[in-house]
N, C-alpha and C positions, 0 to 999 in steps of 0.2 A: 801794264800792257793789256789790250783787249783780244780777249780771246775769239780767234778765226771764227767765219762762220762753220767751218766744219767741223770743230769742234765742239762749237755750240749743239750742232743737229746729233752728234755723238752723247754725248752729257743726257737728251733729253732722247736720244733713243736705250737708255741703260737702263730707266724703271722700267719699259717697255721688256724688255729682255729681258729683265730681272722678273717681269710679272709671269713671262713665257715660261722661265724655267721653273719656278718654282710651285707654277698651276699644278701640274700632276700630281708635285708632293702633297697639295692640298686638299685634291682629288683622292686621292689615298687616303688622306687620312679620313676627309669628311666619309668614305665608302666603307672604313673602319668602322668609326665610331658609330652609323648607321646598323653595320652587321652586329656591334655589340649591342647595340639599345635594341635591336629586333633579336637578338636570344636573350639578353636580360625578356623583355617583354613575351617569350615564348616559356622561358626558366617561369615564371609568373605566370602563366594561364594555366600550366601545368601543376603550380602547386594551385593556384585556385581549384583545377579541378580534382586533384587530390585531397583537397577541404570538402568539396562539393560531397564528394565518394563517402567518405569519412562520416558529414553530414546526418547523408541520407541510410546509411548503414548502423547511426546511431538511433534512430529513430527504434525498429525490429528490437535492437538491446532494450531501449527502455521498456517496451510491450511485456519480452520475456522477465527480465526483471520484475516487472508488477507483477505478472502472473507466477514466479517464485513466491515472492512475497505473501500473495494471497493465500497460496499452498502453502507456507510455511503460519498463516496463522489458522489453515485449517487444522495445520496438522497440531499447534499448542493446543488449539481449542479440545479436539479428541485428549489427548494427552492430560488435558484439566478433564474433561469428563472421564476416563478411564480411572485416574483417580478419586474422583467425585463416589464412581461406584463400587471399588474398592472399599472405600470407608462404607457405603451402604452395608455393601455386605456383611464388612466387619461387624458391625455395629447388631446384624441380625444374626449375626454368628454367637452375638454376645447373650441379646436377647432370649434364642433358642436355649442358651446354657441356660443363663438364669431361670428359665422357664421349667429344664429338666432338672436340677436342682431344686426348685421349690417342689414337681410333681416327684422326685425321691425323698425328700423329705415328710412329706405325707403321708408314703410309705412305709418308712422306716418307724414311724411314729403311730401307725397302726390305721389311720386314718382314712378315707377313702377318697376318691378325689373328686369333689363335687366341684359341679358342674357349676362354670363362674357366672354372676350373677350379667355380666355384662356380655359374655359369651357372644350370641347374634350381633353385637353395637361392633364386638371384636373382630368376627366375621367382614362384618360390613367393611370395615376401616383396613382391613388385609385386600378386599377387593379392591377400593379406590387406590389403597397403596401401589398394586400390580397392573389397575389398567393408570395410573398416574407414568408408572416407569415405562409401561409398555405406549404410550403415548407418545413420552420425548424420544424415547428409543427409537422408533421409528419413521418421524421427522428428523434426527441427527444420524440416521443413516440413511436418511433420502439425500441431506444434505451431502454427504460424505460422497455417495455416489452424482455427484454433478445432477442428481432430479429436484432441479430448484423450484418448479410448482410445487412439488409435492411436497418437497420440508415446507414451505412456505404454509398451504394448507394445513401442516403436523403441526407446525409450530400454533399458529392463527388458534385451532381445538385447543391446542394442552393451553394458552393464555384464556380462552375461552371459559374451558371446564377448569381450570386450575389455577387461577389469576396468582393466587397465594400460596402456591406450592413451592417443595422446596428447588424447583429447579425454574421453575418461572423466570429469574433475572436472563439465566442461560439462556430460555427459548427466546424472552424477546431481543436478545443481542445476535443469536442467528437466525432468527426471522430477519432481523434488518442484512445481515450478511448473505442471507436468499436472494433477497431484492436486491443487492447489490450486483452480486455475481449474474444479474438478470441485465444488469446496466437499468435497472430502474431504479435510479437515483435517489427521485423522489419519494418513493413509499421508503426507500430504505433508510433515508435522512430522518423522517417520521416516526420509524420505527426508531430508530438509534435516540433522536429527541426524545421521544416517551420514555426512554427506559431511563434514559438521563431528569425527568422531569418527576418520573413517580416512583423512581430509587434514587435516589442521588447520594448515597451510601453503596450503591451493588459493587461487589469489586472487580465487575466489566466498566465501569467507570471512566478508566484511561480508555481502554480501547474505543469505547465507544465515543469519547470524545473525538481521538481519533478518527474514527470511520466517519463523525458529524463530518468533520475536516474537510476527508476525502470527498464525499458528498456533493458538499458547498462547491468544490473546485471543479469536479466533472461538470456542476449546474451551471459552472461560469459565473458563480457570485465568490469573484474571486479576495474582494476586502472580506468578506462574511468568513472565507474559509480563512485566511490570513492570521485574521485574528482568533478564531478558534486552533489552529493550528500551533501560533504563540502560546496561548492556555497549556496546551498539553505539554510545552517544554517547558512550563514556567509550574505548573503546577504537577507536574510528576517527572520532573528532572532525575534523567538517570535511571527511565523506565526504558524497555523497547520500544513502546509507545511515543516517547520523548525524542527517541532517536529515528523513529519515523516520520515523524510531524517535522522533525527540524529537515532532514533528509527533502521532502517536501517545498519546504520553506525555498531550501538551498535550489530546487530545481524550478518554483517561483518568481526567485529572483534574472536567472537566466531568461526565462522567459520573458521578464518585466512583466510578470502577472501580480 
């Protein structure tokens, strides 16, 4: 049997109805899911700017960081030199005895104590000895004191007057460490090269390789520093030095430098 027209107009008014009632619900939800994707997306700009903060606040750390660092190898440097001059001393401490033991033995032996034949050469070689010391001494504590002209010029004389003395390796590894602390890269790179090219035995060696390193990197010749930087881990593994350069390395790669 065929069904009435008024039943027919019912039948095809019930999607209609059916669309009525259930808009709201849809309404809702679609007004939902909007409120979460706009706090998700607010949850999100908030940690981005929490990364942002983060960021920029690590920057200041790396600066102070370096600048420990550099302090901490000024302060090994003193520390190798204090004992440096300990032994000097020792060593004139030693001298002096053996000097007044031969001058009582003369004595004792009746003897009178003439006058050495090389005496004034002795003279001589005591003054170069004292303005030798008083030379680095005074460039290594210009340095100390942050007067980087100054070490630089101390240092520059005592290599001048002293090419072959016995502290020469030291001054020219803190001449280049002058230059550095000046951010003058270049002379300090030069400096660090040379000592590396006309000692290559000094046992500043690692560091100095090292500071090439640093160098190269502030210059922006960043494969040059790369690979010197490898050297120092490869060739003095298990030095501070080693542990710096890779330190380096590691913040290189971050970079993509």
């Amino acid at each position: 049997m065929r069904p009435s027209a008024g039943t027919r107009r019912g039948v095809r008014g019930r999607p209609l109805l059916l669309g009525l009632v259930l808009l709201p619900a849809a309404l809702a939800h679609a007004t939902a899911s909007n409120k979460e994707l706009e706090a998700r997306a607010n949850q999100t700009d908030s940690r981005l700017a929490t990364v942002e903060r983060a960021t920029q606040s690590i920057v200041p750390l790396q600066q102070q960081l370096e600048a420990a660092r550099s302090e901490l190898r000024s302060l090994r440097g003193q520390i190798e030199e204090a004992r440096h001059e300990l032994e000097m001393l020792r060593q004139q401490q030693r001298d002096l005895y053996g000097d007044l033991d031969r001058r009582l033995l003369l004595l004792e032996n009746g003897g009178a104590t003439p006058a050495a034949p090389g005496g004034p050469a002795q003279n001589e070689e005591e003054l170069r000895a004292a303005d030798e010391t008083a030379l680095y001494g005074d460039a290594f504590a210009a340095l100390k004191a942050a007067r980087y002209p100054d070490a630089v010029r101390g240092f520059q004389l005592y290599l001048t007057k002293y090419p072959d003395g016995p502290r020469a390796d030291n001054a020219a590894y803190w001449l280049g460490e002058a230059y550095y602390q000046q951010q003058d890269y270049a002379a300090a790179l030069k400096a660090f090269q040379g000592l590396l090219k006309s000692r290559p035995d000094t046992p500043k060696a690692a560091e100095a390789l090292l500071m090439t390193g640093f160098c190269q990197y502030e210059l922006k010749a960043f494969r040059n520093a790369r690979a010197t930087l490898t050297r120092v881990t490869e060739d003095y593994f298990g030095t501070e030095s080693a542990r710096l350069a890779a330190e380096r390395l590691a913040r290189m790669d971050v970079e993509k430098r």
